[in-house]
N, C-alpha and C positions, 0 to 999 in steps of 0.2 A: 504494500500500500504506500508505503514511503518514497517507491520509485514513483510511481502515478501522482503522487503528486509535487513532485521536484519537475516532473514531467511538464505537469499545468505550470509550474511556476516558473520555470526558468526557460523554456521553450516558446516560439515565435506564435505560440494559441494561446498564451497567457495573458492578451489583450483582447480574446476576442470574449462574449458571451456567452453565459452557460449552455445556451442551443447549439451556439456553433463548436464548442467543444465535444459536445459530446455526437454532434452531424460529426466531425473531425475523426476522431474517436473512432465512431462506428464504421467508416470508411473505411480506416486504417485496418481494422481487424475482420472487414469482409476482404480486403486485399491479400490478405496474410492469410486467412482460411482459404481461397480458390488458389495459392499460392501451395499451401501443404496438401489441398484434394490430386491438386497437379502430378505435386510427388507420387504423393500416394501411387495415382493411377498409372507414373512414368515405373516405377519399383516395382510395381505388383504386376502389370500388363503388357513393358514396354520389349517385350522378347516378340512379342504378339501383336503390337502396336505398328499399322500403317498412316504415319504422320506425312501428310503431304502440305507443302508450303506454297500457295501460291492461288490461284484461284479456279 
């Protein structure tokens, strides 16, 4: 809890609004969960995975 809020306080969202903290906030940690599903899916699937780049 100590880190969260050294976070608020010292960090470039600690002028903003309690709304926009925690919009911030929630952003940050749907980025970071489709970010570890990713893994997940690239570790468990990726022997089996056809990833094509382009359109």
């Amino acid at each position: 809890m100590v880190v969260i809020n050294d976070i608020f306080k010292y960090s470039a969202i600690s002028e903003l609004s309690n709304w926009f903290k925690g919009l911030a906030i929630t952003i940050f940690s749907c980025i970071v969960s489709i970010l570890f599903i990713m893994l997940y899916c690239i570790l468990a699937y990726g022997d089996n995975m056809r990833i094509s780049f382009g359109y």
